[in-house]
Backbone as CSV, one residue per row, in Angstrom:
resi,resn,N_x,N_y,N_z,CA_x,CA_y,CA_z,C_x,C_y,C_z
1,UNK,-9.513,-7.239,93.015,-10.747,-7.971,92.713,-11.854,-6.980,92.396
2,UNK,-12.649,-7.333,91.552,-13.777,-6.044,90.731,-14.782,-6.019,91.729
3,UNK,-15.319,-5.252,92.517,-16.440,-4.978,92.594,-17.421,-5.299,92.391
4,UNK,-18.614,-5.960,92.708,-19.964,-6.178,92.100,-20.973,-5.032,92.366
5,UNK,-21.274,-4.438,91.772,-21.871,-3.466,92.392,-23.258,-3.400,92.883
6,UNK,-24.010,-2.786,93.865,-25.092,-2.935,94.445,-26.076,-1.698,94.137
7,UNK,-27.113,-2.336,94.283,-28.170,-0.178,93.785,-27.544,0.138,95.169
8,UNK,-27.352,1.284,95.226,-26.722,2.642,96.674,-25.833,1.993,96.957
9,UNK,-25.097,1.153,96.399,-23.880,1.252,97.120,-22.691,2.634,96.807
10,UNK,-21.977,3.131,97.562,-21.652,3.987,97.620,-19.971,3.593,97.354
11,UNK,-18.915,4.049,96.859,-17.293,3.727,96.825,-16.591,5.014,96.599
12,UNK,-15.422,4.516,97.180,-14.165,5.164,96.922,-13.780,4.828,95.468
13,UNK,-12.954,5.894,94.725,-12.034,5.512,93.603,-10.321,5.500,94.033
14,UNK,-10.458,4.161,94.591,-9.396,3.727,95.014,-9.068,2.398,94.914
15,UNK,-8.356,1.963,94.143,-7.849,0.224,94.053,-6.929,-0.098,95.073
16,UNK,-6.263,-1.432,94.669,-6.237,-2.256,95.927,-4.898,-1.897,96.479
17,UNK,-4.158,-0.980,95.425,-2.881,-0.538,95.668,-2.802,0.314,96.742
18,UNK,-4.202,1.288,96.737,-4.264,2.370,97.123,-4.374,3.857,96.187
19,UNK,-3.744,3.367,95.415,-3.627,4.746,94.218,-5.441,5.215,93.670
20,UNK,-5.286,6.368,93.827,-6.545,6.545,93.028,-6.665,6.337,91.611
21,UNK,-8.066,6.305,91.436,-8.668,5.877,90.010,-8.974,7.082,89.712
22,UNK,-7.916,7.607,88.392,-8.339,8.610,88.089,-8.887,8.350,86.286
23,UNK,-7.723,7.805,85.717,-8.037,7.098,84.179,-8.631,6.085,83.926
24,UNK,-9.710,5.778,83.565,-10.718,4.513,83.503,-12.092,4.649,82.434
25,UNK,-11.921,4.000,82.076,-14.048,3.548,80.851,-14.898,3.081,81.514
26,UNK,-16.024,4.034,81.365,-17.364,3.449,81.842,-17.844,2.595,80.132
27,UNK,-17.829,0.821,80.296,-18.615,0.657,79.286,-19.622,-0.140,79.516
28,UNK,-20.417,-0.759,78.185,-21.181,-1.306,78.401,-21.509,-2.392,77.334
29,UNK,-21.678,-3.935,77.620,-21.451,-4.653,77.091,-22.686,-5.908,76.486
30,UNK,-22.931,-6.019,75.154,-24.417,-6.944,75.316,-24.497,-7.552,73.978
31,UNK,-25.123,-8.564,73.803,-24.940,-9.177,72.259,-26.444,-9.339,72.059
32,UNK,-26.400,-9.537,70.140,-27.467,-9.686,69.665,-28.115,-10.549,70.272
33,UNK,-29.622,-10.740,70.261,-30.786,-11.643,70.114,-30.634,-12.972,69.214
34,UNK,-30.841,-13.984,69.321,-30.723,-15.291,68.619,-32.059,-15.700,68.064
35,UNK,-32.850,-15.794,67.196,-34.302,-15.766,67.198,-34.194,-17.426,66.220
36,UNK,-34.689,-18.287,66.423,-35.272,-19.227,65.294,-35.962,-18.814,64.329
37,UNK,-35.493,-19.320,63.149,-36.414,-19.382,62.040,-36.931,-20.363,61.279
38,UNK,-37.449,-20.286,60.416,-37.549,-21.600,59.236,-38.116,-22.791,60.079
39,UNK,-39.365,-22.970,61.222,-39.877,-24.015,61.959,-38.663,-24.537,62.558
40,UNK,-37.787,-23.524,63.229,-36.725,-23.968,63.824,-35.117,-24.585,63.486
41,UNK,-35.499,-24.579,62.351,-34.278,-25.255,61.387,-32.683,-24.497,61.389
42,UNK,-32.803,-22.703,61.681,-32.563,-21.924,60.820,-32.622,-20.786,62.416
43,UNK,-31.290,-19.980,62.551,-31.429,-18.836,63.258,-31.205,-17.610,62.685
44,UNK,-31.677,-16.646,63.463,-31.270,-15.259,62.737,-30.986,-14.640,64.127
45,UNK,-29.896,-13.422,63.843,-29.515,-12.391,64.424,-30.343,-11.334,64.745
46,UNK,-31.019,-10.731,65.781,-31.646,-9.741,66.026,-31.062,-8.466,66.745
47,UNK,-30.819,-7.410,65.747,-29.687,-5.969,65.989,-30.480,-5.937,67.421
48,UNK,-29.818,-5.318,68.931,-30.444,-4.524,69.819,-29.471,-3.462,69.824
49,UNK,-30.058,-2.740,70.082,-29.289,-1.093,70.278,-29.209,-0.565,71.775
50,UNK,-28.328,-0.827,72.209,-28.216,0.210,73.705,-27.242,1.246,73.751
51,UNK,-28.020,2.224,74.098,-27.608,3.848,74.142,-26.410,4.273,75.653
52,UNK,-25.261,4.521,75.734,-24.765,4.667,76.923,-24.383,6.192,76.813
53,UNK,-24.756,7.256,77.813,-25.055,8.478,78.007,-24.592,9.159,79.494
54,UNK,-23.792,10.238,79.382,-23.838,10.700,80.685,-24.227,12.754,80.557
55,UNK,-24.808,13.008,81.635,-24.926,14.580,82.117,-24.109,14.612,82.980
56,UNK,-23.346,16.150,82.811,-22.191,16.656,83.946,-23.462,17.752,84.483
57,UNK,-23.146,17.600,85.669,-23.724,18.971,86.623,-22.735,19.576,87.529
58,UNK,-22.844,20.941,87.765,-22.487,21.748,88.668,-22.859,21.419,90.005
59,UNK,-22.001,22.282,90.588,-22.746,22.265,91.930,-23.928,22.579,92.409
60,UNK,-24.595,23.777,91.701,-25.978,24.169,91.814,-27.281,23.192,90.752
61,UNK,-26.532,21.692,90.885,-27.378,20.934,90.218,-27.963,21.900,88.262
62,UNK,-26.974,22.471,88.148,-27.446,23.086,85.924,-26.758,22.138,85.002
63,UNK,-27.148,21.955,84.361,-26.414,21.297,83.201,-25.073,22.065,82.842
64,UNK,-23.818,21.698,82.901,-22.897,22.209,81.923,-21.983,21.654,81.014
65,UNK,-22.637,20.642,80.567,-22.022,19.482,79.713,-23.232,18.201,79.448
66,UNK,-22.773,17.405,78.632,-23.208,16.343,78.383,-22.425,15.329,76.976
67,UNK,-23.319,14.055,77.337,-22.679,13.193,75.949,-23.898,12.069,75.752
68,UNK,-24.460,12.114,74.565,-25.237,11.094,74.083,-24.712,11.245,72.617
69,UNK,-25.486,10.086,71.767,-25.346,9.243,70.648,-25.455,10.660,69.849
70,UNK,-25.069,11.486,68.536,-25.166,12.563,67.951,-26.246,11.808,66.794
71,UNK,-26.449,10.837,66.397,-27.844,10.108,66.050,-29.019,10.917,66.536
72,UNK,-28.932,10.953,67.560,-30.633,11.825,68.146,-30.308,13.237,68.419
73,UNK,-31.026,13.906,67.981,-31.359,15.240,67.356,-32.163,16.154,67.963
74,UNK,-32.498,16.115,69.403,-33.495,16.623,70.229,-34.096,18.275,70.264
75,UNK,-33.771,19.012,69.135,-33.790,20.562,69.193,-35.326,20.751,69.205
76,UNK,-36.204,19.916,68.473,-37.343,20.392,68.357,-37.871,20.303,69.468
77,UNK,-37.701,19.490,70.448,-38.237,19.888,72.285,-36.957,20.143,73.077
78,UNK,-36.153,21.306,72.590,-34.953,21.974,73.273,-34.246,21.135,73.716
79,UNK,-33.699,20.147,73.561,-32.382,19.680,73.806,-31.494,19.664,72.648
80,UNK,-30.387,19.694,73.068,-29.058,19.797,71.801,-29.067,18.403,71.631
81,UNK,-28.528,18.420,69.948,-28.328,17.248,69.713,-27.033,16.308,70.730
82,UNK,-27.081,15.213,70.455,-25.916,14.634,70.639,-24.525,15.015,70.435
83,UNK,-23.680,14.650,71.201,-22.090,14.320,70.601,-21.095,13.309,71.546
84,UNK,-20.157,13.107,70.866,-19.292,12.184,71.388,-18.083,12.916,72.534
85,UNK,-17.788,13.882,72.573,-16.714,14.638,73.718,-17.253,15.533,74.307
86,UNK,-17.323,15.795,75.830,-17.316,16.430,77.054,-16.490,17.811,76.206
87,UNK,-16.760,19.052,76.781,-16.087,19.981,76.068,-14.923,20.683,76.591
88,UNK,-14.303,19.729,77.929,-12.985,19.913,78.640,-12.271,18.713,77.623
89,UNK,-12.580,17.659,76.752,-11.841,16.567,76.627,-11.813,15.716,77.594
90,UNK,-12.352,15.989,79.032,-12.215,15.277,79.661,-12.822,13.509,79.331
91,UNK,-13.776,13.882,79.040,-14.875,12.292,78.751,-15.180,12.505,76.762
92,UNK,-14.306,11.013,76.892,-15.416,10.754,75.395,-15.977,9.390,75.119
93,UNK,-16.754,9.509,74.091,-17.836,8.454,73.960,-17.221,7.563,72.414
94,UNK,-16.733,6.035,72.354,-16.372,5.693,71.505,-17.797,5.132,70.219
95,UNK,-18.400,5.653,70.620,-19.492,5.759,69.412,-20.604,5.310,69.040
96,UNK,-21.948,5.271,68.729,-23.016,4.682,68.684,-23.197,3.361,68.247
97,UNK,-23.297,1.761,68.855,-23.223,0.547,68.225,-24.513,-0.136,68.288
98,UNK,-24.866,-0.333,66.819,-26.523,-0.467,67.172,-26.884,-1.635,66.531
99,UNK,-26.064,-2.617,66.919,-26.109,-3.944,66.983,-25.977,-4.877,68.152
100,UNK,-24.757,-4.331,68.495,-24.471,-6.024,69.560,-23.501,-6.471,69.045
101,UNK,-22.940,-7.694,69.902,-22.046,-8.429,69.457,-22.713,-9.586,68.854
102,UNK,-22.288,-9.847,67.490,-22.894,-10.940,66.721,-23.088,-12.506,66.594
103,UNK,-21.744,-12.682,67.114,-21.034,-13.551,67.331,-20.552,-14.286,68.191
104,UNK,-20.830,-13.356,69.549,-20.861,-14.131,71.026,-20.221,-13.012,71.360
105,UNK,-20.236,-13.052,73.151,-19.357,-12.097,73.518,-17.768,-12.416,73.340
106,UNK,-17.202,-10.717,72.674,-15.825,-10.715,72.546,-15.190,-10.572,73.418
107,UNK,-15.230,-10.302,74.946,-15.077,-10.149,76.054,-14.507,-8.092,75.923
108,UNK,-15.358,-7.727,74.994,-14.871,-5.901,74.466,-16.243,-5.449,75.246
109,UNK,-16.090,-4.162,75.191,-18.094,-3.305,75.641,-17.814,-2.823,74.251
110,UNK,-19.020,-2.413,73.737,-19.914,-2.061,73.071,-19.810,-0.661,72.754
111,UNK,-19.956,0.256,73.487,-19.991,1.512,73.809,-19.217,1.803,75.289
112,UNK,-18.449,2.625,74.990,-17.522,2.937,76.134,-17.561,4.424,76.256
113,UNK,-17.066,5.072,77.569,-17.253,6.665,77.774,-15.447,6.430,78.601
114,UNK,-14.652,6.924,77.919,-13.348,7.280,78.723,-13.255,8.417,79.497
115,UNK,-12.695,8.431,80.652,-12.513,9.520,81.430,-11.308,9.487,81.856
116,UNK,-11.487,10.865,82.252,-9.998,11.141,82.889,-10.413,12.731,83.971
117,UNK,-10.240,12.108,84.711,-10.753,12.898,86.108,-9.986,13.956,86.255
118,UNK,-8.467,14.078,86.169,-7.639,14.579,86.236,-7.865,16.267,85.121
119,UNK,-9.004,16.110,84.084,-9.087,17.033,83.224,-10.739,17.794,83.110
120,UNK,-11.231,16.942,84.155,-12.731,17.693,84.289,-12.433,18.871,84.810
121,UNK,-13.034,19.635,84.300,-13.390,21.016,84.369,-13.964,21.143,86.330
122,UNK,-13.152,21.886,86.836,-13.775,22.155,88.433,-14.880,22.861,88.017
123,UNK,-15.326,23.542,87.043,-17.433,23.803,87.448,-17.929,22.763,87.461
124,UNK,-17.523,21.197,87.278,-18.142,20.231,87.175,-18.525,19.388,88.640
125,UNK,-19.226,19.043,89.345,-19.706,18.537,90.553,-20.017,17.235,90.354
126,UNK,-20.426,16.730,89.597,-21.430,15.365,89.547,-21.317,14.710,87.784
127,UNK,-21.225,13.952,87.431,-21.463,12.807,86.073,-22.673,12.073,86.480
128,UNK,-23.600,12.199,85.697,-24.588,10.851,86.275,-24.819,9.931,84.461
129,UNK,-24.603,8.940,84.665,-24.106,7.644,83.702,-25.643,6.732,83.277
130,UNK,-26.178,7.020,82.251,-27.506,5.645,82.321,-27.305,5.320,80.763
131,UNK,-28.121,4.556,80.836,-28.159,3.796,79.618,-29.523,3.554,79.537
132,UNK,-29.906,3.493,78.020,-31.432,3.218,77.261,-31.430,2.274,76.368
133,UNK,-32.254,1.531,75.916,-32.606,0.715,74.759,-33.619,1.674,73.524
134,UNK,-32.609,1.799,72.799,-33.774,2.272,71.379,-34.521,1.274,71.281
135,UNK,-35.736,1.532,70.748,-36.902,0.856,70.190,-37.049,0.971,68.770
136,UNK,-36.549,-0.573,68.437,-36.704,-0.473,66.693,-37.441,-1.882,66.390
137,UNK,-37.920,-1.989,65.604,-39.009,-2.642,64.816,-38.745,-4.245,65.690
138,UNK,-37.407,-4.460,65.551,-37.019,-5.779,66.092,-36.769,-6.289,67.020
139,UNK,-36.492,-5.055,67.519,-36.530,-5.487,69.660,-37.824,-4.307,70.271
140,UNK,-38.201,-4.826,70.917,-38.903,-3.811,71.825,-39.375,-4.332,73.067
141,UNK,-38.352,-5.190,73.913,-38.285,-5.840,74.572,-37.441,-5.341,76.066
142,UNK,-37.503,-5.902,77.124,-36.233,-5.144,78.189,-34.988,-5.438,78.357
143,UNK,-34.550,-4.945,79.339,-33.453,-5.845,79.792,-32.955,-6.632,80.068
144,UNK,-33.762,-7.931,80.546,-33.841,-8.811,80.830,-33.347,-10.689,79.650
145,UNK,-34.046,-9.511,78.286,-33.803,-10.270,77.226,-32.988,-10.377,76.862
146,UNK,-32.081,-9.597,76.900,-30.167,-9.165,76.026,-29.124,-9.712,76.906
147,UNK,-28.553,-10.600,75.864,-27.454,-11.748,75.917,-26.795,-10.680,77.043
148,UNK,-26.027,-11.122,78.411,-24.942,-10.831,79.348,-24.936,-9.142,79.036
149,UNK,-26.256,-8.552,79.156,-25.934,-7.170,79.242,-25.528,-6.495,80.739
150,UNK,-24.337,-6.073,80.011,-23.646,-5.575,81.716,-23.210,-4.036,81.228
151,UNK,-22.716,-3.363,82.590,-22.255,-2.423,82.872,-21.064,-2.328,83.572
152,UNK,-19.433,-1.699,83.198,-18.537,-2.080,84.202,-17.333,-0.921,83.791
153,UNK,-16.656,-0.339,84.954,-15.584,0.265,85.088,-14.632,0.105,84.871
154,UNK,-13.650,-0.411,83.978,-11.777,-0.961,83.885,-11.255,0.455,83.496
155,UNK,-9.746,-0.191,83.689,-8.830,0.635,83.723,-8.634,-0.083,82.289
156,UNK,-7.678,0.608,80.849,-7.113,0.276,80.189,-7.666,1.201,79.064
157,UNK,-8.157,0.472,77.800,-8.994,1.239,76.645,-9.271,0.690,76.028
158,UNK,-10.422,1.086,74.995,-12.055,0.842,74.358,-11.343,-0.617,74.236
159,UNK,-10.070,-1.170,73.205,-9.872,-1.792,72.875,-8.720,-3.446,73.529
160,UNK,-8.413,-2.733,74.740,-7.635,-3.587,75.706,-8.183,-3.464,77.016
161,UNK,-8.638,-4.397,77.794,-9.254,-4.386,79.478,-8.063,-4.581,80.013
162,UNK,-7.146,-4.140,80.673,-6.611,-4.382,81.829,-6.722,-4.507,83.202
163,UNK,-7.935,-3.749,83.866,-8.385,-4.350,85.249,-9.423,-3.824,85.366
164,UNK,-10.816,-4.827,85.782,-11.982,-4.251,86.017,-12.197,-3.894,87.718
165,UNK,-12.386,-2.286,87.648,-12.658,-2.527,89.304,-13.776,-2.226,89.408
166,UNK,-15.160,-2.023,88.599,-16.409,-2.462,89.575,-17.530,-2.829,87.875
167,UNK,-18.785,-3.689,88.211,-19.285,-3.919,87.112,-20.906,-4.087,87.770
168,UNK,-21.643,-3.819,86.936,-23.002,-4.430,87.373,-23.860,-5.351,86.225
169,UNK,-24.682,-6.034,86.177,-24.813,-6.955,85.473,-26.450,-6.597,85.169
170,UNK,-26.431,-5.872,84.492,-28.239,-5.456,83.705,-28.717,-6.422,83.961
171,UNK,-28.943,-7.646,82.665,-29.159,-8.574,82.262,-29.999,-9.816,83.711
172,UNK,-29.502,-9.651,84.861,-29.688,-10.619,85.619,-30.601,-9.916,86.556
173,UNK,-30.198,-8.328,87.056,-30.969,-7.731,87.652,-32.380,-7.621,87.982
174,UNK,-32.924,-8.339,88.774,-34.762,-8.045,88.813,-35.296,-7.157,88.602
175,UNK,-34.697,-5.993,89.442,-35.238,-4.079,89.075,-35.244,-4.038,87.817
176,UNK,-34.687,-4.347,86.686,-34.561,-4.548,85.261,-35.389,-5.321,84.536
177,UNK,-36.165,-6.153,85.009,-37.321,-6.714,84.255,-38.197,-5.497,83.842
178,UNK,-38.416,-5.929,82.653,-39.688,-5.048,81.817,-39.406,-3.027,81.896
179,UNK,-37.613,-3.431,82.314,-37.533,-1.615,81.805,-36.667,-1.781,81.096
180,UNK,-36.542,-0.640,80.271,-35.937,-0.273,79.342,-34.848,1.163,79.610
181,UNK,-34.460,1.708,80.920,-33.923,2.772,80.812,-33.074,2.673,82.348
182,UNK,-32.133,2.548,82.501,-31.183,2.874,84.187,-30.305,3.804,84.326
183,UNK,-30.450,4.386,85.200,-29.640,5.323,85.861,-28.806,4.458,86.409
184,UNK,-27.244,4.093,85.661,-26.295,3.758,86.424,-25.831,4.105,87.916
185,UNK,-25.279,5.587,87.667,-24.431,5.660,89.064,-24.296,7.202,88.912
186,UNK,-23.744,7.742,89.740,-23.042,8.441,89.739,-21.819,9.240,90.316
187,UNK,-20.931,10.118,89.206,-19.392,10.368,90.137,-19.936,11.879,90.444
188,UNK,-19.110,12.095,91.613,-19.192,13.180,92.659,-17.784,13.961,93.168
189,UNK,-17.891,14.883,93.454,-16.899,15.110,93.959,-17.411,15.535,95.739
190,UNK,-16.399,15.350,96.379,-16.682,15.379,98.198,-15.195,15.661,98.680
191,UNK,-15.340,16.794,99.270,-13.975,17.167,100.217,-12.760,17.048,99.124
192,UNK,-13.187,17.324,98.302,-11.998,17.378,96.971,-11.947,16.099,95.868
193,UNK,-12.468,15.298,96.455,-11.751,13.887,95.695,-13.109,13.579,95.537
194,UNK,-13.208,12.480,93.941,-14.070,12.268,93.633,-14.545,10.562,93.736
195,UNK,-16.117,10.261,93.982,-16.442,9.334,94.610,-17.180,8.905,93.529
196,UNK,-17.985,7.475,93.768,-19.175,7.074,92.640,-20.439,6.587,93.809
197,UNK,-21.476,7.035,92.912,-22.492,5.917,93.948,-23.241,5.417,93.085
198,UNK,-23.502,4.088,93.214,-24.075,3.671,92.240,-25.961,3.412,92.443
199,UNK,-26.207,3.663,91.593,-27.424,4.536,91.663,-29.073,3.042,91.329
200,UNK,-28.810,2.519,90.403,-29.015,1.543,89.330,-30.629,1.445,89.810
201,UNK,-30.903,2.701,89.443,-32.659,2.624,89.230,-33.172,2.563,87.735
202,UNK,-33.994,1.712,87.539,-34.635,1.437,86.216,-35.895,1.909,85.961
203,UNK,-36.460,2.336,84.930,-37.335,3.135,84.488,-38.000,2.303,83.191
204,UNK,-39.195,2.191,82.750,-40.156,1.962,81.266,-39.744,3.217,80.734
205,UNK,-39.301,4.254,80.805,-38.984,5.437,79.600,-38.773,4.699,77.881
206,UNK,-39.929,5.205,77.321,-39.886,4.669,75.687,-38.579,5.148,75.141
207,UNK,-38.668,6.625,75.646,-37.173,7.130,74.936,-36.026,7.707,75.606
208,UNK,-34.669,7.962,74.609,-33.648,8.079,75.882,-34.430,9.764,76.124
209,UNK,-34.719,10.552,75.330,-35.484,12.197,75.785,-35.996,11.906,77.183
210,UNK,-36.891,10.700,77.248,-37.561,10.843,78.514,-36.408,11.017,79.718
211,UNK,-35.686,9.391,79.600,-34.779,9.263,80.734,-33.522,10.818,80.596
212,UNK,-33.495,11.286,79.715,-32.813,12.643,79.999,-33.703,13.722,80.669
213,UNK,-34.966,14.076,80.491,-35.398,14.967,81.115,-35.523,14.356,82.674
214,UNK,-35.629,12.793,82.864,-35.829,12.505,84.430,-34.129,12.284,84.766
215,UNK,-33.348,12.639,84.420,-31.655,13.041,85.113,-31.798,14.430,85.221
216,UNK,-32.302,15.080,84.340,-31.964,16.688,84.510,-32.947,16.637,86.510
217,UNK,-34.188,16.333,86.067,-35.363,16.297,87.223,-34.609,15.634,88.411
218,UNK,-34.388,14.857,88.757,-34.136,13.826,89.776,-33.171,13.288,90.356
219,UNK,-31.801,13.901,88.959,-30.417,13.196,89.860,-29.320,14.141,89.620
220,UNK,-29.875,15.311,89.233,-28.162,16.548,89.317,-28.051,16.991,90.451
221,UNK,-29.043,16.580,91.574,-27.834,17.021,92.739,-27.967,15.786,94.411
């Protein structure tokens, strides 16, 4: 049975078998805006864009990895641009979707980050996981507004769910009114084996730059 997840709640990566969770997608799932038009007669589709992003840290809380959208380009205030793979292979990112689902939910995420624990690099200590809303002409709105925007862990891939073991639900969340930026969770490692805690603080950050400089600040260790 999946998990609901709680802000601080803290877990094992362990299902019900017992076996650890080592192969699994962090994704994230949300559909367009429905807007009336034409004195109501008449709807239109409104693109929202949500950004799903993680920083790897060391043990001494430094950056030695990362993955955001390769869309944003951050060199001119020192950050590297984007990309889609962790540079063990361990984690990759199935790609920037800056729409939504159009059509209703497909019961798919949106943007997914695959992992595989089994291939992280040991300088690695910590993943911390958030997600942002770009701000484009047509949404500039929170979380609160976007069709069943969730967040959730399964086992399987981008394109088949086979078992969800934990999820959190943006969309319904109160802490999520009128922000635009959450710090999901994050994985850890402790006494060898690696844990998650889920973190799910929300932020007004206009951009994902901001909510990256407040992960580097506030949650690598």
């Amino acid at each position: 049975m999946a998990i609901n997840l709680v802000k601080g709640q803290r877990i094992n990566l362990q299902k019900e078998s017992g076996q650890k969770l080592t192969n699994f997608c962090v994704g994230c799932n949300w559909g367009a805006i429905t807007k009336k038009t034409f004195f109501g007669l008449a709807t239109k589709a409104i693109d929202v864009d949500l950004d799903l992003s993680c920083i790897l840290f060391n043990q001494q809380g430094e950056i030695t990895d990362y993955i955001w959208s390769p869309l944003y380009n951050f060199t001119k205030i020192g950050l590297p641009q984007g990309k889609l793979d962790s540079n063990d292979r361990a984690l990759h990112h199935t790609g920037d979707d800056r729409t939504g689902d159009q059509d209703g939910d497909d019961g798919l995420d949106n943007e997914i980050i695959t992992v595989d624990l089994s291939r992280v690099s040991k300088e690695i200590n910590s993943i911390v996981f958030f997600l942002n809303i770009y701000k484009n002409r047509e949404y500039e709105g929170d979380f609160s507004g976007i069709p069943y925007a969730s967040i959730r862990m399964f086992e399987g891939t981008p394109s088949k769910v086979n078992s969800v073991f934990a999820s959190y639900n943006v969309a319904t969340k109160t802490e999520c009114v009128g922000k635009r930026a959450l710090i999901m969770g994050k994985l850890y490692r402790h006494d060898g084996e690696w844990k998650f805690n889920a973190i799910g603080d929300a932020y007004e950050d206009p951009t994902i730059a901001h909510t990256i400089m407040r992960v580097i600040k506030d949650y690598s260790k």
